[in-house]
N, CA, C and O atoms as CSV, one atom per row, in Angstrom:
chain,resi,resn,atom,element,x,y,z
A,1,UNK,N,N,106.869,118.401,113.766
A,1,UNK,CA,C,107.155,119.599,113.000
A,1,UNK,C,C,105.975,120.554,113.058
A,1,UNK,O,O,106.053,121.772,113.215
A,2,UNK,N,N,104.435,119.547,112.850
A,2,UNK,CA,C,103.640,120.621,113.413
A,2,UNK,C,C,103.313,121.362,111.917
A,2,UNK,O,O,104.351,121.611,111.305
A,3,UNK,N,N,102.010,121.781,111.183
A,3,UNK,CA,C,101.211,122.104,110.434
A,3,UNK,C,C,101.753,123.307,110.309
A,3,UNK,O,O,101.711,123.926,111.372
A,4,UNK,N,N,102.568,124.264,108.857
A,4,UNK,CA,C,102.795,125.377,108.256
A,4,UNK,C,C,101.706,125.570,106.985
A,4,UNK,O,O,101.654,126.675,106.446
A,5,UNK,N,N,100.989,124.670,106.596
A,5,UNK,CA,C,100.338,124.799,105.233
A,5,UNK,C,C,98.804,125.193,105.736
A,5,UNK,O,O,98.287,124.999,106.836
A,6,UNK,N,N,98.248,125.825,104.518
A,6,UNK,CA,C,97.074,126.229,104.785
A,6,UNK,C,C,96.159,124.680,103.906
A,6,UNK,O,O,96.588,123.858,103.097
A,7,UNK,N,N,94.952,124.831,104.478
A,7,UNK,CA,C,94.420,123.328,104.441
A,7,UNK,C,C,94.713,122.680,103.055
A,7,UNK,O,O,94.696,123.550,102.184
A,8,UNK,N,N,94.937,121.619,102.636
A,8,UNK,CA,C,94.749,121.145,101.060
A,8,UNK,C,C,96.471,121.277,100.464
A,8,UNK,O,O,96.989,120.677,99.522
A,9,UNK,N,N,96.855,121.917,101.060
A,9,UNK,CA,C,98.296,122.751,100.724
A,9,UNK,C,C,99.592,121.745,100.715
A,9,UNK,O,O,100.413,121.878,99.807
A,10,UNK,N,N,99.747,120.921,101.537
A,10,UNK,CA,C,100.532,119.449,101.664
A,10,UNK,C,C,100.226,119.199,100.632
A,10,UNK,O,O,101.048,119.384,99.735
A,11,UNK,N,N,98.815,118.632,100.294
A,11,UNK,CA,C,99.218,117.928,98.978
A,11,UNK,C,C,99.869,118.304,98.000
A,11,UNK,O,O,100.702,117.625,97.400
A,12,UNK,N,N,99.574,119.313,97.778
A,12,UNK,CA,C,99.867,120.157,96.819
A,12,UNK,C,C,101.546,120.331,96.414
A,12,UNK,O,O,102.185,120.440,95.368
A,13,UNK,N,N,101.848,120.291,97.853
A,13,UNK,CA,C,103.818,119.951,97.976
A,13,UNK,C,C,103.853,118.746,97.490
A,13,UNK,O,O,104.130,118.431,96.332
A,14,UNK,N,N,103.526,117.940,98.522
A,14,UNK,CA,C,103.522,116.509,97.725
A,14,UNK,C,C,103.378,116.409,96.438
A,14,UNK,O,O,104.442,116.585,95.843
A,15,UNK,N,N,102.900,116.296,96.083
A,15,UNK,CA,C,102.593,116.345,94.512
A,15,UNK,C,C,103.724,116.411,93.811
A,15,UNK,O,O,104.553,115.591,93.417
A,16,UNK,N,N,103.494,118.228,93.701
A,16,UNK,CA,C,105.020,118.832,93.266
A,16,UNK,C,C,106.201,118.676,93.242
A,16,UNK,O,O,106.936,119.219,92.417
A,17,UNK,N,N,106.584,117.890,94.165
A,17,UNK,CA,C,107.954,117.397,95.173
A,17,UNK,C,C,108.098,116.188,94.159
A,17,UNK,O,O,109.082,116.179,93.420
A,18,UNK,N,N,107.078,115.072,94.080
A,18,UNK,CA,C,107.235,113.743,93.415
A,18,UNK,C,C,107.483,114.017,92.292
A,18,UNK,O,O,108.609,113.784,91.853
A,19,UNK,N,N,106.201,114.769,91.262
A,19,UNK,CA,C,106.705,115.064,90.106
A,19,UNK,C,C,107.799,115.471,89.461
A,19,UNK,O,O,108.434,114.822,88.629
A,20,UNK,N,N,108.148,117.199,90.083
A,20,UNK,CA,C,109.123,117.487,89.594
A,20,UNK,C,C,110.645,116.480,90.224
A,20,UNK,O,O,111.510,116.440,89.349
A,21,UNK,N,N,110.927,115.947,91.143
A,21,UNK,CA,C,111.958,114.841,91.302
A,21,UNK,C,C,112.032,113.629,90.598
A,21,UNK,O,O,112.848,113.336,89.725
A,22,UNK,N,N,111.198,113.008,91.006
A,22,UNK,CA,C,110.590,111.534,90.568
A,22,UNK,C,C,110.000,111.153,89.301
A,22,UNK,O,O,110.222,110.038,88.831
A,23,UNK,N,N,109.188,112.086,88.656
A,23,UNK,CA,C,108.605,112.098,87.620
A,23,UNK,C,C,107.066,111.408,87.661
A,23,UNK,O,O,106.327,111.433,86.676
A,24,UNK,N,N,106.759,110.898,88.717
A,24,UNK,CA,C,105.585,110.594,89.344
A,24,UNK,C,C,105.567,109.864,90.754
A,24,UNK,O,O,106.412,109.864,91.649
A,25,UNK,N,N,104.172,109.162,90.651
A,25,UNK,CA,C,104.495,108.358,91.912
A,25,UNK,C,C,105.040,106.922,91.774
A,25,UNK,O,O,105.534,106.336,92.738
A,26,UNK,N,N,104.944,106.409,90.630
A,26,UNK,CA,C,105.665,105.248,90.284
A,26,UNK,C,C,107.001,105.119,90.839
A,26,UNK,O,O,107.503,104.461,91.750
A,27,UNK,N,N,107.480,106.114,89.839
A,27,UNK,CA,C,109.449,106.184,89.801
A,27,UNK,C,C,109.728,106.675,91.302
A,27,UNK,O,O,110.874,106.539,91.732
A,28,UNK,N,N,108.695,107.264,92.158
A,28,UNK,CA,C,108.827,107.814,93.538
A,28,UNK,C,C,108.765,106.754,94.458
A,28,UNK,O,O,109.063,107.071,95.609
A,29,UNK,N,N,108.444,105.520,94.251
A,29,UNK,CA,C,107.686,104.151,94.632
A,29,UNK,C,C,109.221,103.430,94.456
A,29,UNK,O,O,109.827,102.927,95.403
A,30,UNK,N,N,109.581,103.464,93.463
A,30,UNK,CA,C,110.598,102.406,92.860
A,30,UNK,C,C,111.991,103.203,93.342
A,30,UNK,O,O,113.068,102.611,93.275
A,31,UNK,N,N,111.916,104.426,93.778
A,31,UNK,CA,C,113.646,104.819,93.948
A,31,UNK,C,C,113.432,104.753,95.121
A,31,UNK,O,O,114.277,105.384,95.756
A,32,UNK,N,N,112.341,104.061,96.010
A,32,UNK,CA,C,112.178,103.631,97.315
A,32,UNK,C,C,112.269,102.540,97.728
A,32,UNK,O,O,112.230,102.246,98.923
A,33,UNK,N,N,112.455,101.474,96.451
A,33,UNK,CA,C,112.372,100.424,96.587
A,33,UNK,C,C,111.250,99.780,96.745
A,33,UNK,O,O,111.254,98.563,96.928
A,34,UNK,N,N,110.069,100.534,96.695
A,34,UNK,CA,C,108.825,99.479,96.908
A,34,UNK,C,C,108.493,99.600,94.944
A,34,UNK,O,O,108.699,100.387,94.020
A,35,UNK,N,N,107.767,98.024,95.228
A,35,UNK,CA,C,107.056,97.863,93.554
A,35,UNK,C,C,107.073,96.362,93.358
A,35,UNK,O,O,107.211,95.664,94.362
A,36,UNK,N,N,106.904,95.610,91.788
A,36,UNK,CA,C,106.980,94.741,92.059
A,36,UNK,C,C,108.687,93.837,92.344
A,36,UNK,O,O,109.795,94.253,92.006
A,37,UNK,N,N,108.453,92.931,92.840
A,37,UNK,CA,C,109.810,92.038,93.352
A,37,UNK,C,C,110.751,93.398,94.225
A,37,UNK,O,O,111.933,93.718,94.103
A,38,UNK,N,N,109.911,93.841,94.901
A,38,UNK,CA,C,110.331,94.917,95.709
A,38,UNK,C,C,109.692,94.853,97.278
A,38,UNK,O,O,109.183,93.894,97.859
A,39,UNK,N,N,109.984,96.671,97.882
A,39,UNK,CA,C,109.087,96.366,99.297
A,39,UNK,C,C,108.089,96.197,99.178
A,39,UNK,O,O,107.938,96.094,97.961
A,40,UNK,N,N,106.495,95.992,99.996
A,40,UNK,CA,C,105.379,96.093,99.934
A,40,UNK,C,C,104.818,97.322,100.870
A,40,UNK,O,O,104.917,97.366,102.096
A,41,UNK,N,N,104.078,98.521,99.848
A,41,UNK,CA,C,103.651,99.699,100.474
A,41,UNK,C,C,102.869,99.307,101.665
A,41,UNK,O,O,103.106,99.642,102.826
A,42,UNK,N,N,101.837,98.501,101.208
A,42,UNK,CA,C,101.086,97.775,102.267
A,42,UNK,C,C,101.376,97.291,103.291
A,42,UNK,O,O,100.928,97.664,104.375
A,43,UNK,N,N,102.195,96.354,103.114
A,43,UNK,CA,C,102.847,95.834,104.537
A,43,UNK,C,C,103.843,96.863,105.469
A,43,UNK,O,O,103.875,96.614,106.674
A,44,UNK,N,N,104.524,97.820,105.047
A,44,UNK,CA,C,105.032,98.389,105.537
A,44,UNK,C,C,103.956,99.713,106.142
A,44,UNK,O,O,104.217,100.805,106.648
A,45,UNK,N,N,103.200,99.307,105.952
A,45,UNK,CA,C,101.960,100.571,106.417
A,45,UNK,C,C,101.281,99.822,107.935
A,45,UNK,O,O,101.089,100.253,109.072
A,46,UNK,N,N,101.083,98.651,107.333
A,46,UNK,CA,C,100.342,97.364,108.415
A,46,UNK,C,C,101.517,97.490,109.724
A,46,UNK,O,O,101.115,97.688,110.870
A,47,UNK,N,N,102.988,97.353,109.419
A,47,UNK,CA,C,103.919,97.479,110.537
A,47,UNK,C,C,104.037,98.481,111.242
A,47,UNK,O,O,104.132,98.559,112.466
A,48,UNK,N,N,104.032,99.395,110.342
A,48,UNK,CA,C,104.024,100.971,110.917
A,48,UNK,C,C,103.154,100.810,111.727
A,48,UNK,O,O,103.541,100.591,112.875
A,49,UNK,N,N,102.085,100.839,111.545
A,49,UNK,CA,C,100.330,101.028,112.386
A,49,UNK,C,C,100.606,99.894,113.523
A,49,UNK,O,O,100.395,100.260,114.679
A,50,UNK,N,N,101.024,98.651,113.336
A,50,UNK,CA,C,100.949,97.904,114.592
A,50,UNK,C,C,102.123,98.223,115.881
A,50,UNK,O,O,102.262,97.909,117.063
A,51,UNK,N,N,102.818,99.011,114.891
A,51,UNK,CA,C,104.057,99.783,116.417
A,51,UNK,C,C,103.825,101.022,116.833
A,51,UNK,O,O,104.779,101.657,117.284
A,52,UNK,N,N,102.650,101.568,116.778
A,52,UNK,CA,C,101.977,102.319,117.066
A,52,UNK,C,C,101.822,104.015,116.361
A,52,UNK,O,O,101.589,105.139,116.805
A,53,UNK,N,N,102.138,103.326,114.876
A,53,UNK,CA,C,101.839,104.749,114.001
A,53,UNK,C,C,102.085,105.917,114.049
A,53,UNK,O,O,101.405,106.870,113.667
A,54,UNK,N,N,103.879,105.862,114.910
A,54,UNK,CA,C,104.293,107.113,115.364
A,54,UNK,C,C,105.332,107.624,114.065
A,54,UNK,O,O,105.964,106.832,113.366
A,55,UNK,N,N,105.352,108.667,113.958
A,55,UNK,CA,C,106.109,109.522,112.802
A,55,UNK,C,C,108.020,109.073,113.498
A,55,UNK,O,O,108.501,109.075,114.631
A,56,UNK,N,N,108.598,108.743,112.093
A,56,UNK,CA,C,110.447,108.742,112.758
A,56,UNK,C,C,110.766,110.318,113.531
A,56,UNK,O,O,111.869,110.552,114.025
């Protein structure tokens, strides 16, 4: 997609995006299914990275 934001500025969506939807990053975590007796953020980061950390 390629960089539209001026530096710092993503987050800043991010943020915004979780909060106002999600109500944080918790409930943003959990309507993802990761948490506890859930996915693992971690491990699914470790898989990502070992298949070569390419974006879907």
């Amino acid at each position: 997609m390629g960089s539209f934001f001026a530096q710092g500025h993503d987050k800043r969506a991010e943020s915004a995006v979780i909060l106002t939807q999600f109500g944080g990053v918790p409930q943003f975590l959990l309507a993802f299914g990761f948490g506890p007796g859930g996915r693992s953020a971690r491990a699914e980061l470790d898989h990502w990275r070992a298949k070569g950390g390419q974006p879907r």
